[in-house]
N, C-alpha and C positions, 0 to 999 in steps of 0.2 A: 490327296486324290480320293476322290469317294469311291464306296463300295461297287458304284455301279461298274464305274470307269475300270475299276481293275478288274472286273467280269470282263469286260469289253476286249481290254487288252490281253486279258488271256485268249479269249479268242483270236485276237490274231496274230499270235503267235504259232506257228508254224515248221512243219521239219518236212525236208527231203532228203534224200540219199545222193552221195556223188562218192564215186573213187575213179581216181586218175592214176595214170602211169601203169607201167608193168608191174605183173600179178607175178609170184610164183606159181606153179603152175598145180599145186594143191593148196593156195591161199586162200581161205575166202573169210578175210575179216572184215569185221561187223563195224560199219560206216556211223559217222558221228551225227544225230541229227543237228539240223540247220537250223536257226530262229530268223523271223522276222518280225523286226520293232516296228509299228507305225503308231502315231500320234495324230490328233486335229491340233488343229491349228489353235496356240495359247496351252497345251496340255503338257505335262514333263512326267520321267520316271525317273529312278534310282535304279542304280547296278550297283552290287555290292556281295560281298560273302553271306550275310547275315538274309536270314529266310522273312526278315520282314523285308526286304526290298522287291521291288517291282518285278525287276529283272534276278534271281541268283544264280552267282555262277561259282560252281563249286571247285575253288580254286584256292591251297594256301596265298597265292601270291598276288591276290587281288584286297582291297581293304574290307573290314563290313560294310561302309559305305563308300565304296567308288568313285561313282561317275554318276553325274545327273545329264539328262538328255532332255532337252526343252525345243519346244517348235513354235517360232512366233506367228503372230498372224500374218505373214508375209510367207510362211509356209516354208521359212528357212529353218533349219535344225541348225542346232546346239550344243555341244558337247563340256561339259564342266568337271574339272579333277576337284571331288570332294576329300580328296586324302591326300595330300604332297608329300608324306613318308613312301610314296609308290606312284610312281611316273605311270601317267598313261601316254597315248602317241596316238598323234596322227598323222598320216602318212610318211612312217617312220621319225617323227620329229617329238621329244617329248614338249608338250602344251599344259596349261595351267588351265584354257579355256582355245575352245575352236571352232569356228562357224564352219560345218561342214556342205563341201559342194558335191555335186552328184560325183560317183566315183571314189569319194572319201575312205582313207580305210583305218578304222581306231583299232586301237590294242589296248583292253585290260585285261593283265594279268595273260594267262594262256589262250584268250578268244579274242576274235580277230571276228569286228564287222564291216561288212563296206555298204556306204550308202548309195542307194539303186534308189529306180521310181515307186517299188513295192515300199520301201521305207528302210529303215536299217538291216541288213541284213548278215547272217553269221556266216561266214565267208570259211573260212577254216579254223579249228582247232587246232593249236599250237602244240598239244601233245600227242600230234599224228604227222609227220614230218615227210615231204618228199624233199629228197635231196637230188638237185641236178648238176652237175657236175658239165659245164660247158669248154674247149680248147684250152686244156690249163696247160700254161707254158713254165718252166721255171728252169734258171741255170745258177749254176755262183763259181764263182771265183777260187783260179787254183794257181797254185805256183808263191814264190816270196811276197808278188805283192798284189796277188789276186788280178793279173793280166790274162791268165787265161781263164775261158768261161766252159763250163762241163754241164751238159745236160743230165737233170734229176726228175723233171717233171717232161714229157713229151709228146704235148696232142693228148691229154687224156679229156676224155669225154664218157658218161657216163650218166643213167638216171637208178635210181634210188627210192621204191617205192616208201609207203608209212609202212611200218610195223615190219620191214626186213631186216633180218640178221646177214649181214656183208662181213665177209672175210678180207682185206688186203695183203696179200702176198707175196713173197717173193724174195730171192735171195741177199745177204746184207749189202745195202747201196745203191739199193732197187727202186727206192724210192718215196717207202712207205709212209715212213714218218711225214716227207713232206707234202705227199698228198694227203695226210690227215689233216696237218696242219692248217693245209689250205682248202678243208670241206670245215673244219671249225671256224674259220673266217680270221684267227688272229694272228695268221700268216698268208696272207693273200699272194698269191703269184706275180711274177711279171706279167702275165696276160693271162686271160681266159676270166670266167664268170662263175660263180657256184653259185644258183637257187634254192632258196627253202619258200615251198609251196609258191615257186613261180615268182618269188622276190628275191631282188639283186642282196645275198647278204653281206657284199662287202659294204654295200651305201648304207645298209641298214642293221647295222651289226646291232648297235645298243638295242637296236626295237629285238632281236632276235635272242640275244646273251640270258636271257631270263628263264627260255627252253631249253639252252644246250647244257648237257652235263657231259664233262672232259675229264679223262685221268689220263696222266702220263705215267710215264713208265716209272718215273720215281714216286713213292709214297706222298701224298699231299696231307698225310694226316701227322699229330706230336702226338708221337711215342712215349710223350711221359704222360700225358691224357688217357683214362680209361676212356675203353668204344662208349660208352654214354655218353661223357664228358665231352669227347671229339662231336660225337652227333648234335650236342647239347647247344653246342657254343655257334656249331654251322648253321641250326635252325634260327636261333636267335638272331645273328648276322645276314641271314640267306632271307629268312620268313617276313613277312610284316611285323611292326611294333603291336600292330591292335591281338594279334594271336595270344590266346589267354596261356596260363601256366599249363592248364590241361591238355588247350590243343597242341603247344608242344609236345607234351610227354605222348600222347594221343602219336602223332608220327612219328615218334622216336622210335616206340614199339610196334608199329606199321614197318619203318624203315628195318629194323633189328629181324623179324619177320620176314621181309623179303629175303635178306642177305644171309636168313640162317643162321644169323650169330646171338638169340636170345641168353641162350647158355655162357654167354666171354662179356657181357654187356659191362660188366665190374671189373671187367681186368683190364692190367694199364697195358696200351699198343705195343709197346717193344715188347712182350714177353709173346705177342699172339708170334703165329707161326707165319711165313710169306702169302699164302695163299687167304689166310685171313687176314690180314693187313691188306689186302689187295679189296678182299671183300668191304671191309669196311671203309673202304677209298671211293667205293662205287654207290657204297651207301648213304655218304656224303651228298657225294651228287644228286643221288634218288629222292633227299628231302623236296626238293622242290618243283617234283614229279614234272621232270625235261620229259618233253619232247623227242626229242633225239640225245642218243650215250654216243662218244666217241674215246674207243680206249686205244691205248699203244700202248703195244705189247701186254695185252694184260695177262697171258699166262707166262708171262717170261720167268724160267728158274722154277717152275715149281713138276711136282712127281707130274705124271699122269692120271693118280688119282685124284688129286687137286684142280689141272688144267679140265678134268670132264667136270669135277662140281662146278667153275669158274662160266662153263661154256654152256650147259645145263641151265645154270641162275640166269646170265644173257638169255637162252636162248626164250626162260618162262616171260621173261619183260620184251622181246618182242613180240612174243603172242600176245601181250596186253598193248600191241600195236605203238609201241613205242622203239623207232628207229633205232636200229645198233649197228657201228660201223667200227670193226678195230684192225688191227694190225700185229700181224705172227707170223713167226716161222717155220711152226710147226704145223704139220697138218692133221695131228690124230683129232676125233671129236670134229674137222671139219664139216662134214656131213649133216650138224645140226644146222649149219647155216643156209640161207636162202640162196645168196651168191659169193662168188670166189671172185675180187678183183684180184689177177694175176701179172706184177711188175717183171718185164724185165730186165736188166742192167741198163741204165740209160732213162729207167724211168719213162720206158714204153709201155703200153697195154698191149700183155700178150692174149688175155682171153677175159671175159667178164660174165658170166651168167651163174647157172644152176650147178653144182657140184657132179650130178650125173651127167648132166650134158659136156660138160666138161671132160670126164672120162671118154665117152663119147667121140668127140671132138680131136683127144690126141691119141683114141684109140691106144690107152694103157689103164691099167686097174691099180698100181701102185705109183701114190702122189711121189716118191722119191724119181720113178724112174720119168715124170712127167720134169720134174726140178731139172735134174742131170740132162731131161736132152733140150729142155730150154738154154740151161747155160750153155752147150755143146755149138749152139747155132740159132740166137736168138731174132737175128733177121728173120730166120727161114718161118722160123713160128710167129713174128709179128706180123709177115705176110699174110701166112696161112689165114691165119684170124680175121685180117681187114677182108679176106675172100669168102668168109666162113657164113651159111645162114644164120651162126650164131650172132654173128656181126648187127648183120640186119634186124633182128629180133632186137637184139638186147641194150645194144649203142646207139647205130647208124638212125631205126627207126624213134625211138625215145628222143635223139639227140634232136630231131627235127621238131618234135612237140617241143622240147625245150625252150627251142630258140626263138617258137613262135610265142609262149608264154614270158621271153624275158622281156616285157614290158617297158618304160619308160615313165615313171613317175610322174604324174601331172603339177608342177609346180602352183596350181591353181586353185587345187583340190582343197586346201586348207589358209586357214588363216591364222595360224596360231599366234599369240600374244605371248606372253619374254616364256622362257622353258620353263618347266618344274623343277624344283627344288631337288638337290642332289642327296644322295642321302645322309641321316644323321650321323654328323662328323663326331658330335660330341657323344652320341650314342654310341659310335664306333671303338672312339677311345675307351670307353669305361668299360665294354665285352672286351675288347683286345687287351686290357690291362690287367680283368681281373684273368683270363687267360694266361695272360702270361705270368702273372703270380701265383699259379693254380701250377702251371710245367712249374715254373722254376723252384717252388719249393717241394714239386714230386723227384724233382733229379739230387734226391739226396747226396749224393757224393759230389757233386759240382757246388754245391749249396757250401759243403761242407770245407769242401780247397779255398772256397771264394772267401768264407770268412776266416779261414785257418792264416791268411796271406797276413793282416793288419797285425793280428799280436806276436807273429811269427819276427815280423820287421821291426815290429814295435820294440819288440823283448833284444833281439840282436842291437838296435839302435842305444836302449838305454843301458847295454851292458859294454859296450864300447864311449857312452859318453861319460864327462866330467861331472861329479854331484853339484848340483844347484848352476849347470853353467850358462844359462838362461836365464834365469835370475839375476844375476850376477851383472849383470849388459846395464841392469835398471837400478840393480840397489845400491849399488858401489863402484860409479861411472870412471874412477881414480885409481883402480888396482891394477900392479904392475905384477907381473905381466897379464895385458890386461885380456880378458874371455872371449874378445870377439873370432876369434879364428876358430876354437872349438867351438863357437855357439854357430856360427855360419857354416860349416859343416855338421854339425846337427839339424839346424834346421835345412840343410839343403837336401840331407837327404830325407829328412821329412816331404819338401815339397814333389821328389823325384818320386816317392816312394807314392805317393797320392797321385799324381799326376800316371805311373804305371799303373794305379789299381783302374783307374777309367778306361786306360786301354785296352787292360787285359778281359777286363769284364766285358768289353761291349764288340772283339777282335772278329769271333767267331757269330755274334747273333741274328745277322742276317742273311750272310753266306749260307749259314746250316740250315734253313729253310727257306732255300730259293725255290724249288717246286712247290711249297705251298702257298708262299707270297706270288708267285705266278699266275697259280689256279685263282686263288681267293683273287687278286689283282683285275684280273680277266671280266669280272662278274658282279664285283660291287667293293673291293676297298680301295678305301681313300689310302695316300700316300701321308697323309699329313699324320692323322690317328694312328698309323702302324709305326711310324718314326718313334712317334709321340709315347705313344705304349713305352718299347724302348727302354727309351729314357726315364720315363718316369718310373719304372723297375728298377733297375741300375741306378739311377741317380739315387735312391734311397740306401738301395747295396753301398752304394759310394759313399753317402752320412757315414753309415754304420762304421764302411770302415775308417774314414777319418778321421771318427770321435772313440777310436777304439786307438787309432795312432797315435793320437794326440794326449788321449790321458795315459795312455802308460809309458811313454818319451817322457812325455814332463812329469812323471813320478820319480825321474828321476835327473831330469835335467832344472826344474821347474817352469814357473811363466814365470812372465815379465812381470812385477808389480800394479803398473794402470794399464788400460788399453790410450791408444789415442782417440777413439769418439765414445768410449764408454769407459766407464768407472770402474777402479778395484783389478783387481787379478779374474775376477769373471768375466769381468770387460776382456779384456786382453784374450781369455779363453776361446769367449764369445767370437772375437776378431779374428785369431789365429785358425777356429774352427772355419769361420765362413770362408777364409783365403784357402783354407786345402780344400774345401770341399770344391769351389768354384774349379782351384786344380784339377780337382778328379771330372767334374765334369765337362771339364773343357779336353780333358783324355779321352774320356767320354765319347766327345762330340767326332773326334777326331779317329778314334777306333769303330763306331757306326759308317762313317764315311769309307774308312779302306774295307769294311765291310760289307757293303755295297758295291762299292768297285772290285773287288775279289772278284776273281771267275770262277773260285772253289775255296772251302773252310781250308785245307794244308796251304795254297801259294797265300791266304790270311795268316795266318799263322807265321809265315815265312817270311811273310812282311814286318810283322812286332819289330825288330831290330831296327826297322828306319822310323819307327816313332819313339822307338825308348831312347836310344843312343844320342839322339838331337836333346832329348830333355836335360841330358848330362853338359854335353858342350855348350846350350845353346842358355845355364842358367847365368852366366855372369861370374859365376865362381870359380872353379879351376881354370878358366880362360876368362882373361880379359878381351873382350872382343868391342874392336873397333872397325870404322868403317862399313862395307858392305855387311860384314859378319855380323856387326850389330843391330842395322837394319832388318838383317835374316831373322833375329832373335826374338824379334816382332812375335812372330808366330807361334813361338816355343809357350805354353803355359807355362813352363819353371820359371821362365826369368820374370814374369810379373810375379807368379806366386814366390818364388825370392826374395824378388823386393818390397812385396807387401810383407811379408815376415819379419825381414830384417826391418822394413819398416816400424812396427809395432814392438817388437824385440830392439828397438834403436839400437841395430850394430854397428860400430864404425869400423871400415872397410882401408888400412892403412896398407894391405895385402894383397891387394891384387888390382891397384889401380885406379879403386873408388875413392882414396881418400879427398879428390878437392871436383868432385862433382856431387850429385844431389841423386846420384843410386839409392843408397837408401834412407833421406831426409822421412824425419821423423815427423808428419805433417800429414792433418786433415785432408789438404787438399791432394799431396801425394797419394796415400791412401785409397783414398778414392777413386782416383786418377788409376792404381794398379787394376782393385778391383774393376772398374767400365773395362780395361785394357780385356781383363779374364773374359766378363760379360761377351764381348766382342769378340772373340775369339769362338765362345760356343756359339753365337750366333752364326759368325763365318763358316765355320765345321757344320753344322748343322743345315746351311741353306745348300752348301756341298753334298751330303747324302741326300737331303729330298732331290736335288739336279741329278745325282748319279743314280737315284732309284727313276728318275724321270726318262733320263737316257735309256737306262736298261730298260723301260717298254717300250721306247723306238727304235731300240737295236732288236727284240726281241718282234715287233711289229715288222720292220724289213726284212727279217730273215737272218 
């Protein structure tokens, strides 16, 4: 574009002023100006971070170069994603390329424009947030088999200017959490609608997930990450890939800055105090300067002195016009807030506006004695309130704007071609991995049990076995009485003993950070990468300890002299090493799964016994098992890693019923055959927890 053209176009570029909704009534924050883009016909620009483009919009969550906008000689506009590591949208749909119609409305990054006859226009800013809140209905299920239905949500309505700090209150069961829930959009009600700036955000969740920052009441941050390191790994995860090393550090210490914690920046999570773990929970969020914060309970458990810093920090980020909505039960430090949503039992709205007016309103100056006489007779107060000018003011009239702005999406508006590309999975894995090699070897004492377990069993194994009785299978097939009974108890609990260490290791790893895989879940990771991470941690933990099993058993039992597909005692090494390892990871696969389906790390924990005790019955050795039972055994990794051992160890089996079948034939193709059997197994277990991480975000999406 020549020099003149982008003279041109700055000139018609353009700002006005608009604020909508109700004000507090000493509010007066400072409105975002508006741009308008026009083009002739054949001309295009660039949107992007970086100050050589046409358009900048200063935003981490936009790429340096964006979006190009082109207008043909037919006078049609254009809209093109020049960065597929960052979705753009239009009207709510992410697009690769989109011919826009009058009405259109794109999103890069936090700006929001919609196409009018002026030409593009900036419609809103996404880090200024109205929240409307339209008939939210919601009930669930009580009794043995969830036949009866109990109201938690009832007729709430409500609007929610930019830049308000909202209390939600009310006593436990009141409602709270699940009207957060369902103004965050990732529990949407049985009925009713929540807007953000006059868009449905349940149809438009992904176009909106970019602005919200969520903490729940449990910590989303590892405790064995210093606050850096936690900040570190979210911006990199959260940010654009094109963000240089600087401009992360750059809002690390912006972030660290807000939240007051410059001073703890080096210290690892679990030693900070609740109130700063909470801090930096929020800090998290804050990297990708949302729009709107939604906390629950965030002063829960901590002094008074703590809950005013907490409420203080809130209240400085909505003065920078950035939406806060949380939920407590306490009331001291209320006061800094704009409005009091007040639940009561049943999940009705007993009052909704200003804090004084409030007082006001139930005519008491002590919030206890306003609690006590709502519980006393909370009809009489739900009445009151639907009669109350406050009503009018703050609900009744807002609710009617609302309802006029909740729109219906013009299906026509856009034409987008296949979606943009999701984001990098493969980029996901290698942050999530080295994170998770970053906690697991900051949790020294777990570090230290995990490897203490191999030479612990190792050393017990070889002080109870026979010298050379491993060897012995292969050197001197003719000796009476001959080895195999002590070598198939050495080796079985070699295999049991591998086959536990995969479960034990992997029993508790996703249980234990279910609010954080929640959060991050919510917002941008993939299910495949966080499995993946995982295992690829653990399955190395599992080498380690296999080859730590296995050399010091056979220092004292020995190996087999040849392998079956490889040569020498190496060979055999080589073999015996691959079959436990496969073991381990096929425990592995199997302890990821119940750890996912877990509803907490103790009933995980409580569980170990129906995956270890099967590996015992289910190897082939103390129990000959026929019929159904041995079909069952399918699934056991012992009994293939059994008979891949015994395999390679050629034991003959005149003891328990193997001797005139092909259990443990000493053969290539057997072999082989055990290993695929293992293979298949981690595959099984494995397509298992991605389905049960799957499920658990449409259990956790219905409610």
């Amino acid at each position: 574009m020549s020099s003149d053209a982008q003279d041109d176009r700055a000139a018609d570029i353009s700002t006005d002023v608009s604020i909508t909704g109700p004000q507090p009534d000493d509010a007066t924050p400072d409105a975002a100006p508006r741009r308008v883009l026009t083009l002739e016909p054949g001309e295009s620009l660039t949107l992007g971070r970086a100050v050589e483009c046409d358009v900048a919009l200063d935003d981490p969550l936009v790429a340096p170069r964006q979006a190009r906008l082109g207008r043909a000689a037919d006078g049609t506009y254009t809209l093109e994603n020049l960065d597929q590591s960052r979705p753009i949208f239009v009207n709510g749909l992410a697009v690769r390329q989109a011919q826009l119609a009058p009405g259109a409305e794109a999103q890069l990054g936090q700006s929001s424009f919609v196409l009018t006859g002026a030409g593009l226009v900036q419609s809103d800013d996404l880090r200024s947030i109205q929240v409307d809140a339209i008939h939210l209905r919601e009930t669930v299920g009580e009794g043995l088999f969830g036949r009866t239905r109990k109201t938690v949500l009832d007729d709430i309505s409500l609007s929610i200017p930019p830049g308000a700090f909202v209390a939600i209150v009310g006593s436990s069961g009141a409602g709270k959490t699940t009207l957060l829930g369902a103004l965050d959009g990732q529990r949407p009600p049985e009925s009713g609608t929540v807007l953000y700036n006059g868009r449905n955000l349940y149809r438009e969740l992904a176009f909106f997930s970019q602005t919200q920052g969520y903490v729940p009441q449990d910590d989303i941050i590892h405790k064995y990450l210093t606050v850096e390191r936690a900040l570190y790994y979210a911006a990199r995860l959260r940010l654009p890939e094109s963000l240089t090393h600087e401009q992360i550090s750059a809002r690390i210490d912006q972030t660290l800055e807000d939240i007051d914690m410059q001073a703890q920046r080096r210290q690892l999570i679990g030693r900070l105090s609740g109130g700063q773990r909470k801090r930096v929970s929020i800090g998290v969020e804050l990297l990708a300067w949302p729009g709107i914060f939604l906390l629950d309970e965030p002063t829960s458990g901590l002094d008074p002195a703590l809950d005013r810093h907490i409420m203080q920090m809130l209240r400085a980020l909505a003065d920078r016009r950035q939406t806060i909505i949380l939920t407590t039960h306490t009331m001291e430090h209320i006061d800094l807030c704009d409005y009091i949503c007040f639940l009561a039992p049943g999940g009705r709205l007993v009052y909704f506006g200003a804090p004084a007016a409030m007082r006001d309103h139930f005519q008491m100056d002590d919030y206890a004695d306003i609690f006590a006489a709502i519980h006393s007779d909370p009809d009489h107060w739900v009445a009151l309130f639907r009669q109350s000018p406050d009503y009018l003011r703050y609900v009744a009239g807002p609710r009617l704007q609302s309802e006029n702005k909740s729109r219906p999406r013009a299906n026509s508006a856009s034409a987008p071609l296949p979606p943009a590309r999701q984001p990098d999975q493969l980029r996901q894995l290698w942050l999530l991995t080295l994170r998770y090699l970053e906690i697991f070897r900051r949790d020294k004492m777990n570090l230290l049990i995990l490897f203490a377990q191999a030479p612990i069993i190792a050393a017990l194994v070889a002080l109870l076995s026979t010298h050379n009785i491993v060897r012995e299978l292969t050197s001197a097939p003719g000796l009476s009485p001959p080895p195999d009974l002590g070598a198939q108890r050495t080796l079985f609990i070699m295999v049991c003993s591998a086959a536990w260490f995969g479960i034990i290791n992997a029993l508790r790893e996703i249980v234990k950070e279910r609010p954080i895989y929640r959060r991050e879940r919510a917002i941008y990771l993939a299910i495949a990468p966080y499995a993946l991470s995982k295992a690829l941690v653990l399955g190395a933990l599992g080498l380690a300890q296999s080859v730590i099993l296995l050399v010091l058993v056979s220092l004292r039992s020995g190996y087999p002299l040849h392998g079956i597909l490889l040569p020498g005692e190496q060979g055999a090494f080589a073999e015996m090493l691959l079959t436990l390892w496969l073991v381990s990871l096929a425990g592995l696969a199997m302890g990821l799964m119940v750890s996912a389906l877990a509803p907490n790390a103790d009933r995980a924990v409580s569980l170990a016994p129906l995956l270890l005790v099967p590996q015992i019955i289910f190897a082939n050795v103390i129990f000959t098992l026929k019929s159904g039972a041995a079909i069952i055994s399918w699934i056991a990794p012992s009994r293939w890693g059994m008979q891949a051992l015994g395999s390679i160890a050629q034991v003959r089996d005149p003891f328990s019923g193997h001797a005139h079948d092909a259990f443990y034939a000493s053969s290539p193709a057997h072999l082989l055959g055990f290993w695929l059997a293992l293979v298949g197994l981690i595959a099984l277990y494995s397509a298992l927890t991605l389905l049960a991480l799957r499920r658990a975000d449409r259990r956790r999406q219905a409610g």
